[in-house]
Every structure is written in structure tokens, then in C-alpha cells.
N, C-alpha and C positions, 0 to 999 in steps of 0.2 A: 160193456167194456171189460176187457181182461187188461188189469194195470200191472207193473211191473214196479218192483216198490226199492228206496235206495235203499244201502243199508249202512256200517259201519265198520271198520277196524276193529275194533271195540267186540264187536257181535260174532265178527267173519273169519277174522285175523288174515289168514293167509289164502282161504276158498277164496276164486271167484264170484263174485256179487257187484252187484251197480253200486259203486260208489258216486258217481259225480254224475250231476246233469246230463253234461259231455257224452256218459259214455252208454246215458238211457236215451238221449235223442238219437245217438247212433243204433242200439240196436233198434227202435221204433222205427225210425229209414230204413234199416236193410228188412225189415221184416213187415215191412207195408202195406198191413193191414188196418184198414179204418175200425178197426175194434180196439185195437193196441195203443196202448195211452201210459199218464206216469204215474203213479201215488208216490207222493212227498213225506216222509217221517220227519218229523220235525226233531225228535229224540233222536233220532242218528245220526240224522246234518251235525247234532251238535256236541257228538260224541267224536266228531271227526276236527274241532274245535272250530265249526263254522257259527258262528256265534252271530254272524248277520249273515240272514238266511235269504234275503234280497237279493242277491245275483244269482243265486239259486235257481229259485223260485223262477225269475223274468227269466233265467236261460232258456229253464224246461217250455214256458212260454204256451202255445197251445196244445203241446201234450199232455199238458200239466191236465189230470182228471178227475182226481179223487188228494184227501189229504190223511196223516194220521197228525195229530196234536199233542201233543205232549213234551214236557218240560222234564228237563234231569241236570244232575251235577257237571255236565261236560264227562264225564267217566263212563258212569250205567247207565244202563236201558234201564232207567226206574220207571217210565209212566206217569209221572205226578202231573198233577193238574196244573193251570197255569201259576205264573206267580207264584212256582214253587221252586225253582231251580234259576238258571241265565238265560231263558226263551226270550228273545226281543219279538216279543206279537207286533209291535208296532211297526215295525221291518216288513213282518211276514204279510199281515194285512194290506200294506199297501202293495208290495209286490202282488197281492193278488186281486189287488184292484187293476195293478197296473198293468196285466195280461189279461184282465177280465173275464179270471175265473169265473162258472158255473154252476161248478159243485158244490160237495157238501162243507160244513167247517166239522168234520166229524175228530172227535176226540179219540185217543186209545190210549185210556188211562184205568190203571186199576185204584181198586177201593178198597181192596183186603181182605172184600166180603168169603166168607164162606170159612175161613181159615177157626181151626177153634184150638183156643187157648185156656186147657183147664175142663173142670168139668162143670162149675156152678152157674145158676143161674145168668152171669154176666159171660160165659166163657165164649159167646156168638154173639157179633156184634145186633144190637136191636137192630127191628125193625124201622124203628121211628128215628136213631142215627145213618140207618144209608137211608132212608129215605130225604133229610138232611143233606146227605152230602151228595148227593146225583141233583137236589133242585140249587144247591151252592156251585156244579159244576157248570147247569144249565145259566145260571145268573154271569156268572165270570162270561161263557163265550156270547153270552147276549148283551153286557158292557161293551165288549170289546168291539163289538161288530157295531153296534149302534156306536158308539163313539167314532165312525168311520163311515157311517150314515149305509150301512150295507144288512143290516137287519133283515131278514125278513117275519113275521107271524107264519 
């Protein structure tokens, strides 16, 4: 699939980009190919102050094909993991039960990694801290989804 991804105010300001559901199920009809699908940013919806992402989600319906995940202040594109910003998952999950999503719950969240602060021995975060917080990432979306009986192994 080649997805077409929404995006934001916030990100785009004034360029042309897919803001709204609406205006990605319309180009996927005029351009009517069965590869052409939607990814859903959850950070942008809610940068747009869509804060229940649930009519969203059912609008886009079976184009809906891929997801990005992540959580922010309604302002920036920050990336943060869940439970860190106003992301109502509980909304989003079931909207995606309720169009009987597919795909994946794939996250697009950073971790900081790589960034050096300083020159000493602490100035790259350890090993054994990201490694920490990528199994703390994988924990929150494997709650969530089991809490909603949609888990898989």
C-alpha cells in the first residue's frame, strides 16, 4: 500500500496537505487505485484540537490502513508516548475496532536517543535506559490493546 498521511495546521500552516478524513477519502476515490489507502497520525488530529479521534477514525472507515501513535500537548508534533499528552486511546481503539482495522498499532514516537549532551561519561543516554524505555513503550500499547481484548502475540 502507498498511504497518504493527515496532517496539521500546526505542521503545514498554509501548504496544501490532508487535513480531514473528508478530504483523504476524497482523493483515494478520484484516484482509484486499490493500493491507495490512509495513515492516521494521531499527533496531528490532535494538534488540530480533535481531541476525540473517533469520528475520525470511523469516517476514514476501510481506507483507514496503517496508523502513526502518538501523544502531544494539542500544540506540537512532540512524539511522546502514550499517557503523555491528551490522547484519548480509548476513543481511538475502539473506533478501530469499530471499522475493523487490520493493521498495525505502530507508534511514531521519539526517545531522544542519539542526542549528546556534554562530554562525560553520562553525556549518551545508556544502553540499558533505552533499552528500558522501548520495553515501557511495548508494555503501554500491549495494556491498551489487551484491555480491549485486540492483542495479538
Amino acid at each position: 500500500n502507498l498511504c497518504i498521511e493527515n496532517s496539521s495546521r500546526g505542521n503545514m500552516g498554509e501548504y496544501y496537505f490532508f487535513m480531514t478524513p473528508a478530504e483523504m477519502n476524497d482523493f483515494i476515490a478520484y484516484m482509484d487505485h486499490p493500493l491507495l489507502a490512509a495513515c492516521w497520525d494521531t499527533g496531528h488530529a490532535a494538534m488540530d484540537k480533535k481531541f476525540d479521534q473517533y469520528g475520525e477514525l470511523t469516517e476514514l472507515g476501510k481506507n483507514l490502513k496503517a496508523l502513526h501513535i502518538h501523544d502531544n500537548d494539542a500544540v506540537r508534533d512532540l512524539h511522546l508516548p502514550l499517557y503523555s499528552g491528551l490522547l484519548q486511546i480509548d476513543r481511538i481503539i475502539q473506533a478501530l475496532l469499530d471499522v475493523d482495522y487490520k493493521g498495525y498499532f505502530t507508534y511514531e514516537v521519539s526517545l531522544y536517543v542519539g542526542k549528546k549532551c556534554g562530554d562525560g561519561p553520562l553525556a549518551k543516554m545508556p544502553q540499558e535506559i533505552f533499552e528500558m524505555r522501548l520495553k515501557m513503550l511495548y508494555t503501554m500499547a500491549k495494556i491498551a490493546l489487551q484491555t480491549y481484548q485486540c492483542y495479538e502475540e
